[in-house]
C-alpha positions in Angstrom: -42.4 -9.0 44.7 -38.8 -9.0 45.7 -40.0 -7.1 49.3 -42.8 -9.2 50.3 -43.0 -10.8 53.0 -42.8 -15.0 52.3 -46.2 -15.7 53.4 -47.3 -12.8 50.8 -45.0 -13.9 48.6 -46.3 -17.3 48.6 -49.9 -16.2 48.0 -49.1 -14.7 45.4 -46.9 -17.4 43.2 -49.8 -19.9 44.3 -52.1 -17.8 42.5 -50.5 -18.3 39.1 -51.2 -20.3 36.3 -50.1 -21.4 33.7 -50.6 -19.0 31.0 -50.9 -16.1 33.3 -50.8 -12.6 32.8 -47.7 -11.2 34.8 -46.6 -7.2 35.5 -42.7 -7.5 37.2 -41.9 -3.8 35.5 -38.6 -2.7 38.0 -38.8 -5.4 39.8 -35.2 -6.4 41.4 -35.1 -10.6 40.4 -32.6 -13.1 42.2 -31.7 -16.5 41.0 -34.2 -18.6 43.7 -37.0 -16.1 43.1 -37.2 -15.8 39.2 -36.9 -20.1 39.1 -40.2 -19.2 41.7 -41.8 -17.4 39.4 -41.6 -19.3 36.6 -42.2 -22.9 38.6 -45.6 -21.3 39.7 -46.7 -21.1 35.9 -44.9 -24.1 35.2 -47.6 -26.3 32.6 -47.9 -29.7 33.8 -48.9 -31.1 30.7 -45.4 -30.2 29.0 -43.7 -29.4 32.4 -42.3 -26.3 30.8 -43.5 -22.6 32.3 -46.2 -20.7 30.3 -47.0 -17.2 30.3 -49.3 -14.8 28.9 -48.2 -11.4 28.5 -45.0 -10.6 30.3 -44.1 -7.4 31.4 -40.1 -7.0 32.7 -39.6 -3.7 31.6 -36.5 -2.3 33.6 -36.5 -5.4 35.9 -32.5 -6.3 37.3 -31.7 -9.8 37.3 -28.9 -10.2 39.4 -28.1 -14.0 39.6 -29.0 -16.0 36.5 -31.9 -15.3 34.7 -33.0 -18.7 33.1 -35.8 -18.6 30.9 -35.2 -21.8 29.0 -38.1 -23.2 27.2 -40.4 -21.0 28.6 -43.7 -20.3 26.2 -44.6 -16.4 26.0 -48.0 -16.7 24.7 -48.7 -12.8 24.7 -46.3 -10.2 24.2 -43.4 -10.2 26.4 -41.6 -6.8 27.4 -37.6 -6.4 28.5 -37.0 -3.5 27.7 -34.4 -1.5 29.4 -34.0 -4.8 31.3 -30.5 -5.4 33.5 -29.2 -8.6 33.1 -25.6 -9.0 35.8 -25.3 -12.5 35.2 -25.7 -15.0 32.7 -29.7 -15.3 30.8 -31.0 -18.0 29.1 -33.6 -18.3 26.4 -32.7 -21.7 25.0 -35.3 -22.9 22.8 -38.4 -19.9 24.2 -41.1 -19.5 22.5 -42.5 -15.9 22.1 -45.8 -16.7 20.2 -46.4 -12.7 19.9 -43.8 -9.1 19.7 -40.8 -9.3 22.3 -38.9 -6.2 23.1 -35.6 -6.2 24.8 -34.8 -2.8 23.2 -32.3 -0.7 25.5 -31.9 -3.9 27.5 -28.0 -4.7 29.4 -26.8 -8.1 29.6 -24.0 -7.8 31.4 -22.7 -11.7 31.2 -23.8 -14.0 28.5 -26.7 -14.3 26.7 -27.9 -17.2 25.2 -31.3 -17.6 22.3 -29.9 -21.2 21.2 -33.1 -22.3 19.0 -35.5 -19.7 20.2 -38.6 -19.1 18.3 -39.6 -15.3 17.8 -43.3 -15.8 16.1 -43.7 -11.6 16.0 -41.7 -8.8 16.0 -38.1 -9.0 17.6 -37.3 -5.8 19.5 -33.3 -5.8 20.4 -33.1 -2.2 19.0 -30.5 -0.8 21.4 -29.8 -3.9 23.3 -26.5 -4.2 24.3 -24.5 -7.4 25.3 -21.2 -7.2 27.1 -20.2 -10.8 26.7 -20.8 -13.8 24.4 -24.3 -13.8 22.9 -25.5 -16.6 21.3 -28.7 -17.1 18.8 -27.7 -19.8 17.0 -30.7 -21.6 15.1 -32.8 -19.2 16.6 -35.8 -18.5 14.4 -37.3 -15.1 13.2 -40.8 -15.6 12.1 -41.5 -11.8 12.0 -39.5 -8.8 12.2 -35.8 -8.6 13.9 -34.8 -5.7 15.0 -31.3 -5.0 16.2 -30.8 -1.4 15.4 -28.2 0.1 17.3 -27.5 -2.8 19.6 -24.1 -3.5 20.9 -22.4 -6.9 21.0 -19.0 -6.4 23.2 -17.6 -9.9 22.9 -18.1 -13.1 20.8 -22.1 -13.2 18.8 -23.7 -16.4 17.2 -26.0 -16.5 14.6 -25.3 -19.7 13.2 -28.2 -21.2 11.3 -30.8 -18.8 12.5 -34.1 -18.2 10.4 -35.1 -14.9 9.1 -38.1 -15.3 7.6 -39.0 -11.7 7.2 -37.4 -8.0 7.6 -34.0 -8.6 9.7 -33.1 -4.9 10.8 -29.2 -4.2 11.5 -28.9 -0.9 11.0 -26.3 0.5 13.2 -25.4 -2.6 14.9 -21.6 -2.6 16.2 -20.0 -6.1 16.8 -17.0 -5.7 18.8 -15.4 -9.2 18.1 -16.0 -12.4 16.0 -19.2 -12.7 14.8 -20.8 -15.9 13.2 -23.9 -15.8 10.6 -22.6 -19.2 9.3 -25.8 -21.2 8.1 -28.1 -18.1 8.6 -31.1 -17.8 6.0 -32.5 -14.2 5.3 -35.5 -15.2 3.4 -37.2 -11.7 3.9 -34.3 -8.9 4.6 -33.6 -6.9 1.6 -31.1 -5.3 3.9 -28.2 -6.0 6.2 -26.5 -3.2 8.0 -24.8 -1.1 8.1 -23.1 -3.1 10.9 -19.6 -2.1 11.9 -17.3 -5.8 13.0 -14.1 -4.8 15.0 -12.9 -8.6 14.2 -14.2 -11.2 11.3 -17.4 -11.5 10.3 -18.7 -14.8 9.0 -21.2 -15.3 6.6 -20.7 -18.8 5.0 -23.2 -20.7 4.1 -25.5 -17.9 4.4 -28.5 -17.6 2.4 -30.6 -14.7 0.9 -33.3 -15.4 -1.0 -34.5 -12.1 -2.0 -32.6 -8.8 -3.7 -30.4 -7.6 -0.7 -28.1 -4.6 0.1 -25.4 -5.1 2.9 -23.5 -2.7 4.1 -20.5 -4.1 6.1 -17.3 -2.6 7.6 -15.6 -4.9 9.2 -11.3 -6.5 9.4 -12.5 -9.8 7.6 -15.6 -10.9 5.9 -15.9 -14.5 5.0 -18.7 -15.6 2.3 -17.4 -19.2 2.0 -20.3 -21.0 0.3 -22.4 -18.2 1.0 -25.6 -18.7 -1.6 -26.9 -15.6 -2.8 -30.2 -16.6 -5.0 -31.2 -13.4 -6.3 -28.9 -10.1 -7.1 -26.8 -8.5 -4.5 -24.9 -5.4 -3.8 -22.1 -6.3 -1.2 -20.7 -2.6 -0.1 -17.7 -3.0 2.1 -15.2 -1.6 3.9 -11.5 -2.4 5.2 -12.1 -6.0 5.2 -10.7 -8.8 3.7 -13.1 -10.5 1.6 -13.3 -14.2 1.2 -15.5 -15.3 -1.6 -14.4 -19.1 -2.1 -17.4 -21.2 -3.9 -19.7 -18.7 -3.0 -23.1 -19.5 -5.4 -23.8 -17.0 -7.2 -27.1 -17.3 -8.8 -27.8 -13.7 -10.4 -25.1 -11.0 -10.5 -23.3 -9.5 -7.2 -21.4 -6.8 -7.3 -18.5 -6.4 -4.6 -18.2 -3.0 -4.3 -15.3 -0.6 -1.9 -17.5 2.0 -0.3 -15.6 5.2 0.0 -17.1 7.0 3.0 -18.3 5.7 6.3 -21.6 4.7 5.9 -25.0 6.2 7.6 -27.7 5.2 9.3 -30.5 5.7 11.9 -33.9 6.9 11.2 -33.7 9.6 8.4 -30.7 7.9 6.6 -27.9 10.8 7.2 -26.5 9.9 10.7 -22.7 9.0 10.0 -22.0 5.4 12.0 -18.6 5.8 13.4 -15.4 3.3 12.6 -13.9 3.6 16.0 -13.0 0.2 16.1 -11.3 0.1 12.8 -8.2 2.3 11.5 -6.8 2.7 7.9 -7.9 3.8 4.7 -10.9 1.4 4.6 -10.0 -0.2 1.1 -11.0 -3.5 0.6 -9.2 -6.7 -0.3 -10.8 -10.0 -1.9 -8.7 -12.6 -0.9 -10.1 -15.3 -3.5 -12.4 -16.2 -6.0 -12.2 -19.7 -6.0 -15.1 -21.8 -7.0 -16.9 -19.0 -7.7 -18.8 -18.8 -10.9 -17.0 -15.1 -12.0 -20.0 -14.4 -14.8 -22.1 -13.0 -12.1 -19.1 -11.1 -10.1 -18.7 -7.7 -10.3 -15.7 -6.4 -8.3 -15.6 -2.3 -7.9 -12.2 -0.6 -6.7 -11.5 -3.7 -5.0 -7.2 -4.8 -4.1 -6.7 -7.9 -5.8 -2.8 -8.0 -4.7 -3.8 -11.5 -2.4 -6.8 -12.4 -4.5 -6.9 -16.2 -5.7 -8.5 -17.1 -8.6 -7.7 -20.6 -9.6 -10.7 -22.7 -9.7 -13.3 -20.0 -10.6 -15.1 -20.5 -14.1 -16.4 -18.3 -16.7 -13.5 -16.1 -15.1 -13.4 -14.6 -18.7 -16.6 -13.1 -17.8 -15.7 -11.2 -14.2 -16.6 -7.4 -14.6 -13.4 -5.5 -12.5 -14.4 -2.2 -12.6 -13.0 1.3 -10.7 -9.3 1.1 -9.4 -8.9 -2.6 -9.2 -5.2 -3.1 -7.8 -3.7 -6.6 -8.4 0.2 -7.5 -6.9 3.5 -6.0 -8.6 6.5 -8.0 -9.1 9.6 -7.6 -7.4 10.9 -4.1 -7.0 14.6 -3.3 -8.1 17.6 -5.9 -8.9 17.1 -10.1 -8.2 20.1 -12.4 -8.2 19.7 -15.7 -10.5 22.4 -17.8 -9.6 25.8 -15.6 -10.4 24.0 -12.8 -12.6 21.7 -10.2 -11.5 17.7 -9.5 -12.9 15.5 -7.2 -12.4 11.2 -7.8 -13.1 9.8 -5.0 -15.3 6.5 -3.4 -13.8 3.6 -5.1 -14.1 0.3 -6.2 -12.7 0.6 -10.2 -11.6 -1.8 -12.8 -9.8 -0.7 -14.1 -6.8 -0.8 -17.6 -8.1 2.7 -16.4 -10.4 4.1 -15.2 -7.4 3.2 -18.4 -4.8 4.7 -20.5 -7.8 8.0 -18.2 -8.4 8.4 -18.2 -5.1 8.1 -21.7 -4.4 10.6 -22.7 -7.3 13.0 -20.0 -6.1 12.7 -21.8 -2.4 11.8 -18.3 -0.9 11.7 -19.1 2.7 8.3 -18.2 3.7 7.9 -14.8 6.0 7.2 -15.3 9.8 3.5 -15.3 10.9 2.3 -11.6 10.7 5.1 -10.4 8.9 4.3 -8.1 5.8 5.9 -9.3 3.0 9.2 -7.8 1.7 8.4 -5.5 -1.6 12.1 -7.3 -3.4 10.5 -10.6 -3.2 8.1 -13.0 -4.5 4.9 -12.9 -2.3 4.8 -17.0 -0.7 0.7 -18.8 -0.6 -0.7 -20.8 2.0 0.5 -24.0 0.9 4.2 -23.0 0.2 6.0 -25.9 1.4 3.1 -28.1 -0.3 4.7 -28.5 -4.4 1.5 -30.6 -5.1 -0.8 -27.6 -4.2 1.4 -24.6 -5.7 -0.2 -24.3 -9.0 1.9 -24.6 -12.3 2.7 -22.4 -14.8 0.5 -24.3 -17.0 -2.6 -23.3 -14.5 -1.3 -19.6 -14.0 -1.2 -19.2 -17.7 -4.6 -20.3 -18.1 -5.8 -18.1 -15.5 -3.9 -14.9 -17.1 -5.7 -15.8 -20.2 -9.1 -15.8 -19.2 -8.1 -12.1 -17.2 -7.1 -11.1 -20.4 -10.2 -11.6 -22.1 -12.1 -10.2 -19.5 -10.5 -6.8 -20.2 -10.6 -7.1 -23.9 -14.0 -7.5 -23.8 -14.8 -4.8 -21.7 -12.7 -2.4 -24.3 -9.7 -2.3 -21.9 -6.4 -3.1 -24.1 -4.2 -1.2 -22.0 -5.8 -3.4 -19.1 -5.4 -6.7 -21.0 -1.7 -5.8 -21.7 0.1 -7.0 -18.4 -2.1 -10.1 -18.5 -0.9 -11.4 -22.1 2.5 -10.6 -20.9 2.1 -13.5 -18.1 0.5 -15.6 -20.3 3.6 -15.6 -22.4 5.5 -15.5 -19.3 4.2 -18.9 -17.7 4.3 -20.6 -21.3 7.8 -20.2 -21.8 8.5 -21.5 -18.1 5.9 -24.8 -18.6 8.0 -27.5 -19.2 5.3 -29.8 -20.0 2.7 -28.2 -21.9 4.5 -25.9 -24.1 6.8 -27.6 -26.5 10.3 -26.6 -26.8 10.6 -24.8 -29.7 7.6 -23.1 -28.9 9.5 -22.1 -25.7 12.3 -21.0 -27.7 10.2 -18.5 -29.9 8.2 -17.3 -26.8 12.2 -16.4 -25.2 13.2 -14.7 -28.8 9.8 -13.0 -28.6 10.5 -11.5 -24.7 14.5 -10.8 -25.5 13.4 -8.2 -28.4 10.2 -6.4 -27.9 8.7 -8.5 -24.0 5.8 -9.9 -25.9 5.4 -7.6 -28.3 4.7 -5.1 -24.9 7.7 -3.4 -24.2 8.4 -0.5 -26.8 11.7 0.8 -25.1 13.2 -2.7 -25.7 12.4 -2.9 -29.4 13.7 0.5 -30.0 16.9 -0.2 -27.8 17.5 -3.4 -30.0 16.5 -1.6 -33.2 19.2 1.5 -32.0 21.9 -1.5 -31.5 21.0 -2.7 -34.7 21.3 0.3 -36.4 24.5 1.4 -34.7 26.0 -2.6 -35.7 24.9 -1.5 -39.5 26.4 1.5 -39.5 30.1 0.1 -37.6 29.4 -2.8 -40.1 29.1 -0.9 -43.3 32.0 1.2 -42.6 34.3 -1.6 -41.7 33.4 -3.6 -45.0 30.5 -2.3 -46.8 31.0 0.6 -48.2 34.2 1.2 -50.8 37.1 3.1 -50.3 36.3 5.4 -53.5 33.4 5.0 -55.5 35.0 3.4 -58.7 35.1 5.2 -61.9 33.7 3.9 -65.1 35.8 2.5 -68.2 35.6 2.3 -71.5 37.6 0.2 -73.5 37.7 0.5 -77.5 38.5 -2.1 -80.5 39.4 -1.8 -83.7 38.4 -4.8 -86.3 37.9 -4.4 -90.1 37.6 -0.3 -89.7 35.0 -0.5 -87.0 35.5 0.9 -83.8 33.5 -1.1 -80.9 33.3 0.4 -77.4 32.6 -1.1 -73.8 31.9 1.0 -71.2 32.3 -1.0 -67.4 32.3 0.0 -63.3 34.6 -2.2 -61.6 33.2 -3.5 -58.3 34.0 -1.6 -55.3 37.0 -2.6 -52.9 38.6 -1.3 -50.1 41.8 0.2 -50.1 44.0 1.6 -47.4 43.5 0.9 -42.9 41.0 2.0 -40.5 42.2 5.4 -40.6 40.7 5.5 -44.1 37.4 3.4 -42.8 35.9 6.0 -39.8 35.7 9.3 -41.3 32.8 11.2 -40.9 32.0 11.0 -44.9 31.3 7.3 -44.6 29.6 7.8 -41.3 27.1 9.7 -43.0 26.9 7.1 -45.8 26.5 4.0 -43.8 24.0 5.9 -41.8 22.0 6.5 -44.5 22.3 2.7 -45.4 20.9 1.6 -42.3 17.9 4.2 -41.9 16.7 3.8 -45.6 16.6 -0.4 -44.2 14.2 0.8 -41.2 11.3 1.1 -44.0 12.6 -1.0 -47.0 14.7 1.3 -49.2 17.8 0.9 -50.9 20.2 4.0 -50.1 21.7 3.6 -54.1 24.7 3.7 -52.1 27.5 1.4 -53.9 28.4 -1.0 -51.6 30.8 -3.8 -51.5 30.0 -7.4 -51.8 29.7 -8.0 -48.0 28.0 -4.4 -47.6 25.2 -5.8 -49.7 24.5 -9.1 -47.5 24.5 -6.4 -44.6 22.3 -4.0 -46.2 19.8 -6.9 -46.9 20.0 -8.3 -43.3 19.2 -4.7 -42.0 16.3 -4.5 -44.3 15.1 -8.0 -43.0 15.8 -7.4 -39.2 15.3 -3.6 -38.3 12.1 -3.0 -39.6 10.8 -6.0 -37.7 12.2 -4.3 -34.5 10.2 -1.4 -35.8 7.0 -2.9 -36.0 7.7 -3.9 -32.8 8.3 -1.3 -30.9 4.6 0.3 -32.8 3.1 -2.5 -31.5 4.1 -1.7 -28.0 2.9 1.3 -28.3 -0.4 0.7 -29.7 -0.8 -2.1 -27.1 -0.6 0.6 -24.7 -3.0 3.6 -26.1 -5.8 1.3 -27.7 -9.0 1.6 -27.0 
């Protein structure tokens, strides 16, 4: 049609009507003569075009291709169709299949509100600019399979009322499913996202798989009403009051994942570089009895606000943050954090109480210091230790109960941590215990500790015992006799012990061995049968009363650590 003359031309477009059958297959469109077209089929009743069965297969549009609110009442065919300039299918109706499989839109492409009654064809498609389908409606099958989306896609609030195929599909920017409702997909993807991929407010009403690598992936608010396996890669995974209505499970994939028609073709990552471990970066809201997280890093992850957090399943090699590494300065004296496994909320509240200056935007945070939150500068919205504790609690029972002690360890050790810093809810000499309890053994957690305190202890016995404790010479019995009325009575005595004689006389290696013997026959509540002077005895029963507490200790530690 594009080389006829006008007066053919015009015949022709006269003899349309609406509803017509049209056959444009390679045909080379401009602006004025597609608007031509579709005026000639234009319905006067609605004053919108109508057309039967549509056939642009391979047909170049190279001015604007505006199809908005047009009515395909037959099946309407674009594929392999070249698209140079901006098209339009604002609020279209195809009543039957559409294929645009293979087709090029070079500028933007627009499907605001479009109704797709049959089978949706992209597979293959690929769009170079910004593509928008938002509310867009999928009656029947969607098929993007291998289609290409270059810049910014849209997919706010669109319907999928059945299958909604996405295998292979690479998004090369942001790409919006906010609002979207996948009634009838029991899969998503794989889809590879070069930049964030949004799917809050989502809905999926029946069991679904996805299969998503991508930098970010947000599921704010996103409902899932039946089970769900989330497989993911490199992103960062935002789950805040997501509705969870039967279990999900959040899982790390660790190989690229594969596609196409049998299955077993590996979808390449170009777009994305690292490792391709995944990072939730909160919880919050989320009802955690229905979350499973697998081999997910939970360094970032927040989970104040969740419930039934006691009841989260973190399974594989779940990471969470470390504390400082190597020596702090408090004030004039220097500290240094043992190793252990920490929530972010402990270190946005140390670092907000130390005034850690926050790091510039994009900056990685230093590995010596307290990793700052969003709302740093905001004291009302840092949470307190009161909060943190609560939260390291519910951890904590989460691993006991899946038969993790080791696991639970680190988490009862914050627990205690952030009760002995809450000025408010934990009374003082409750406070007081808790800092007795972390000076000696760290909560019952730290073996080495105990047994360096039970060591000092024992070595301050020993120094002790031979200072004061034990005598100079062990005395020697006496007997005294007396004679009355031709009886002879005898009394036989010890003397008490005493020291005689300087320090010289005290630290010899005899009474080394002596007072040694003292203190290790205290560790497990015997009496050496040493004789001891008064003040050796008070020592010997303070040893008996402290050191074997130290011991216990320290065996706690340990079976904290190996118990299964």
């Amino acid at each position: 049609m594009a080389h006829l003359p006008d007066t053919d031309r015009t015949s022709y477009l006269t003899s349309l009507a609406p509803g017509a059958d049209i056959d444009h297959r390679g045909t080379p469109f401009t602006e004025p003569l597609l608007e031509a077209l579709l005026d000639a089929v234009r319905d006067p009743a609605t004053g919108q075009p109508h057309l039967g069965t549509a056939r642009f297969n391979g047909a170049q549009f190279s001015g604007c291709a505006w199809f908005r609110e047009t009515q395909f009442s037959g099946e309407a065919f674009f594929s392999g169709g070249q698209f140079s300039s901006a098209a339009g299918f604002d609020r279209v109706q195809f009543c039957d299949d559409v294929w645009f499989s293979g087709a090029q839109f070079s500028s933007s492409a627009f499907f605001t509100r479009a109704q797709f009654s049959g089978t949706a064809d992209f597979v293959g498609a690929h769009f170079s600019a910004v593509t928008g389908f938002t509310e867009a409606q999928f009656s029947g099958a969607a098929k993007f399979a291998g289609a290409r989306f270059s810049s910014l896609a849209w997919f706010r609030e669109v319907q999928f009322s059945h299958t909604a195929w996405f295998n292979g599909v690479r998004f090369s920017d942001y790409t919006d499913f906010a609002g979207a409702r996948f009634e009838g997909a029991s899969v998503l993807g794989p889809v590879i996202c070069a930049g964030r991929m949004v799917l809050s407010r989502a809905v999926f009403g029946l069991p679904v798989t996805l299969e998503i690598a991508a930098q970010e992936l947000v599921c704010e608010r996103t409902r899932w009403e039946s089970t769900a396996i989330v497989r993911v890669r490199y992103a960062a995974v935002d789950l805040r009051h997501a509705v969870l209505s039967a279990p999900v499970a959040v899982i790390a994939h660790p190989a690229a994942f594969t596609g196409g028609v049998t299955g077993t073709v590996v979808i390449r990552e170009d777009p994305l570089s690292g490792s391709g471990g995944v990072r939730v970066v909160s919880v919050q809201g989320v009802d955690a009895a229905h979350l499973v997280l697998t081999d997910t890093d939970l360094t970032g992850c927040l989970f104040s606000e969740a419930f039934h957090l006691d009841q989260i399943r973190l399974e594989g090699r779940t990471t969470f943050a470390p504390t400082p590494a190597g020596w702090q300065r408090r004030g004039v004296r220097p500290v240094r954090f043992t190793r252990r496994r920490t929530l972010a909320e402990e270190h946005h509240w140390r670092a907000h109480t130390a005034r850690q200056p926050a790091p510039a935007a994009g900056e990685e945070p230093q590995p010596h210091l307290w990793r700052t939150g969003p709302h740093h500068a905001d004291a009302a919205r840092v949470p307190g230790p009161e909060d943190v504790a609560a939260l390291y609690r519910q951890l904590r029972k989460a691993f006991e109960d899946g038969k993790n002690e080791p696991g639970a360890a680190d988490f009862y050790y914050g627990e205690c941590e952030m009760r002995r810093h809450d000025l408010t809810g934990t009374p003082k000499s409750e406070r007081r215990l808790l800092w007795g309890y972390w000076l000696l053994s760290g909560y019952g957690l730290r073996a080495s500790r105990a047994f360096a305190w039970l060591l000092a202890a024992m070595s301050l016995t020993v120094l002790c015992l031979m200072a004061v404790g034990l005598p100079t010479h062990d005395p020697d019995p006496a007997t005294t006799g007396t004679l009355k009325d031709g009886r002879i009575s005898l009394d036989t005595s010890t003397p008490d012990p005493a020291l005689h004689g300087g320090w010289s006389q005290r630290m010899t290696w005899p009474r080394t061995e002596k007072a040694t013997r003292v203190a290790i026959n205290s560790v497990v509540f015997r009496s050496s049968g040493q004789n001891l002077t008064t003040a050796g005895t008070y020592i010997e029963m303070t040893s008996r009363l402290l050191e074997p507490t130290l011991l216990a200790l320290g065996l706690l530690a340990i079976r904290a650590r190996i118990k299964r």
